[in-house]
N, C-alpha and C positions, 0 to 999 in steps of 0.2 A: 731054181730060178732060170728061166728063159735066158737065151743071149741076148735077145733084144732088151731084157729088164735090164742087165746087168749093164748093158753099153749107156739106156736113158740114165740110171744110177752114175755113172762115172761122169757121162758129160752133165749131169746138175752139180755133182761136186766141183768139178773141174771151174764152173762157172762163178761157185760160191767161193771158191780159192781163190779164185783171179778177183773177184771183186773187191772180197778183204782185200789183198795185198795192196789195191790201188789204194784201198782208204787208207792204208796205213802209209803211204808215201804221200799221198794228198794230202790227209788231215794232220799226220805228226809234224807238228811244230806249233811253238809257242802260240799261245791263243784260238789255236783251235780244239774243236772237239772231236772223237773219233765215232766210228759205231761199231759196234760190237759184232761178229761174225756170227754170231750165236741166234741175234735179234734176224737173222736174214733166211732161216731155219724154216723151211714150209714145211710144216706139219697139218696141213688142211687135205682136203680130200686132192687126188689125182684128177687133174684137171681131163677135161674130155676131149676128142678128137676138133668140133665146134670153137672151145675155148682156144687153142692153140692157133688156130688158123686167124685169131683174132689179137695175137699177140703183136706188137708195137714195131713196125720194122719187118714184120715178116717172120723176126727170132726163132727158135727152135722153143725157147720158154718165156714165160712171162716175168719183167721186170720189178721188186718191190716197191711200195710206194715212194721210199727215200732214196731211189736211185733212178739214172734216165735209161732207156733202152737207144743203144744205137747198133748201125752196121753201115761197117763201109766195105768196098770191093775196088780193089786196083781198076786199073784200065787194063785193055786186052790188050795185046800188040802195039800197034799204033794205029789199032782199028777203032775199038767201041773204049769210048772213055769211062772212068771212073764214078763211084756215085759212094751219098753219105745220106745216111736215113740217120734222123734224131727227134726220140719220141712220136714218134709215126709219121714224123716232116719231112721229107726228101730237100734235102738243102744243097744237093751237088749231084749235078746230073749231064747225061749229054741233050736230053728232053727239054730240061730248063736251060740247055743252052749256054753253061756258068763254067766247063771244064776248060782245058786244054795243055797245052804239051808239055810235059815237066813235075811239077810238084803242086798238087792241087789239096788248097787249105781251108780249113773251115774252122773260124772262134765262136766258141758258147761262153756265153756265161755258164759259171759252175755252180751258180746259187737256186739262179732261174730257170735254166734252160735256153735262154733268148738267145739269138743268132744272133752276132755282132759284125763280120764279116767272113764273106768267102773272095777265093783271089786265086789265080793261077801265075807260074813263074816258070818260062821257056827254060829249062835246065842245058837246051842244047847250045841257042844263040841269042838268050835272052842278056838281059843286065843282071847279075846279082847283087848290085846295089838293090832295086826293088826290092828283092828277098829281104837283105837285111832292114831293110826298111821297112817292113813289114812286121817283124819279127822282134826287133828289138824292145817296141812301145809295149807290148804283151804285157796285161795288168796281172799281178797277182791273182791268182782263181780262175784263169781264163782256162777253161780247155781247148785246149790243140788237136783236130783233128787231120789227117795227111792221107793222101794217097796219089801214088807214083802213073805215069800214065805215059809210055815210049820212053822217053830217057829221063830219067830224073837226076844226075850226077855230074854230066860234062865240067860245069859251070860252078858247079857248087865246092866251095875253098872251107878253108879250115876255121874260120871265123863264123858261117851258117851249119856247119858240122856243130861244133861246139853251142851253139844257141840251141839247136834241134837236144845234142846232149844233155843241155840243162835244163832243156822241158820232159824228159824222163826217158828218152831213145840209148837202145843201146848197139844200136845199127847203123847212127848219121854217121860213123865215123866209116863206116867199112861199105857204104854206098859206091856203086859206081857204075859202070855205061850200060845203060837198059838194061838193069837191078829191078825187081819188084818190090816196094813199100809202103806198108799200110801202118799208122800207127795212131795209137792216144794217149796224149800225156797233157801234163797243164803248165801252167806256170807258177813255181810255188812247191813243185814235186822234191821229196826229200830222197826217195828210192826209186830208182828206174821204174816203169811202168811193165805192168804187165799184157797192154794189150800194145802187141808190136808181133807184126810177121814180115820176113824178110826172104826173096827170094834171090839169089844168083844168077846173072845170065849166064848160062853154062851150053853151049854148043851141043854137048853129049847129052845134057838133062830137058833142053830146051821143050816144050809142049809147042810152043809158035817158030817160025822161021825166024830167026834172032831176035826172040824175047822169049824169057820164061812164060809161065803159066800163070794163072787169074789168082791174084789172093783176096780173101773173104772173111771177115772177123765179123762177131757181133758179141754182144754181153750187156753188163751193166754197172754203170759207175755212176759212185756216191754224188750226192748230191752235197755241196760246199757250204757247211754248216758256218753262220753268222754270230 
């Protein structure tokens, strides 16, 4: 087998791992129902060069029926801000004009897919009243999407760490001064999420002049069975 077979092989595993794992922290608990990892198994023909480029988001692969395709990308420096594609929508952009400095949010519904709100929170000289006020009303089955943009940290106490924690983050707590953060979790999570990447500003590591490098996830999470 080619290396290139072997690496699309790993990164379609790698895909269908992380999505189980979300449904089992999504869906376990009382009254819900889960899906199966097994039913998410593509066993149909290798999709074509055409197909791919027609995938939801941009994706690397195409998302099953019973889950959404999203991808979000930090902000760059304190240059080009962050963005959040969901199911082919671009719902957080600097185009649309909706980012800014801090901690930039976006709610789905987890049933529907419907946008409920997007919001940004100045982590450097902002209020973090706003945050928590923002944060707190979060319905059960909302999904939480985030991404970090210049400083995301300053501001942020141990009362929005611990909220961020309980929507499935395993990083709000170790956030700090122009940190990169992209994450997806809901409200309602039983197990930490698996779609979270976390960069360090580190002097020695830095890619930008005191800010790390761009982070970039995509994938596919379960749709919140009724």
């Amino acid at each position: 087998m080619r290396v290139t077979g072997v690496l699309r092989l790993m990164a379609v595993l790698f895909t269908l791992v992380t999505t189980w794992l979300f449904a089992n922290a999504y869906f376990n608990h009382s009254g819900m129902k889960s899906i199966s990892l097994r039913s998410w198994l593509d066993t149909g023909v290798k999709p074509t060069k055409a197909q791919l480029l027609q995938n939801k988001c941009g994706n690397t692969r195409s998302c099953p029926s019973h889950t959404f395709a999203f991808k979000v990308i930090s902000g760059a420096a304190n240059v080009v801000g962050p963005s959040m594609c969901f199911e082919n929508v671009m719902l957080l952009s600097s185009v649309k004009n909706n980012v800014g400095r801090g901690l930039n949010i976006v709610l789905v519904n987890g049933t529907t897919g419907q946008l409920l709100k997007t919001a940004a929170f100045d982590m450097y000289s902002g209020d973090i009243k706003e945050l928590l006020d923002f944060l707190k009303p979060i319905n059960r089955g909302t999904l939480v999407l985030v991404a970090s943009y210049d400083d995301p940290a300053t501001k942020l106490n141990n009362e929005a760490r611990t909220l961020f924690t309980e929507l499935g983050s395993s990083y709000a707590t170790k956030l700090g001064f122009r940190d990169n953060w992209i994450f997806v979790g809901g409200k309602g999570l039983k197990n930490k999420t698996p779609f979270e990447q976390y960069l360090r500003n580190d002097k020695e590591t830095n890619k930008y002049d005191g800010w790390p490098e761009v982070l970039e996830m995509e994938g596919c999470i379960p749709k919140k069975l009724e």
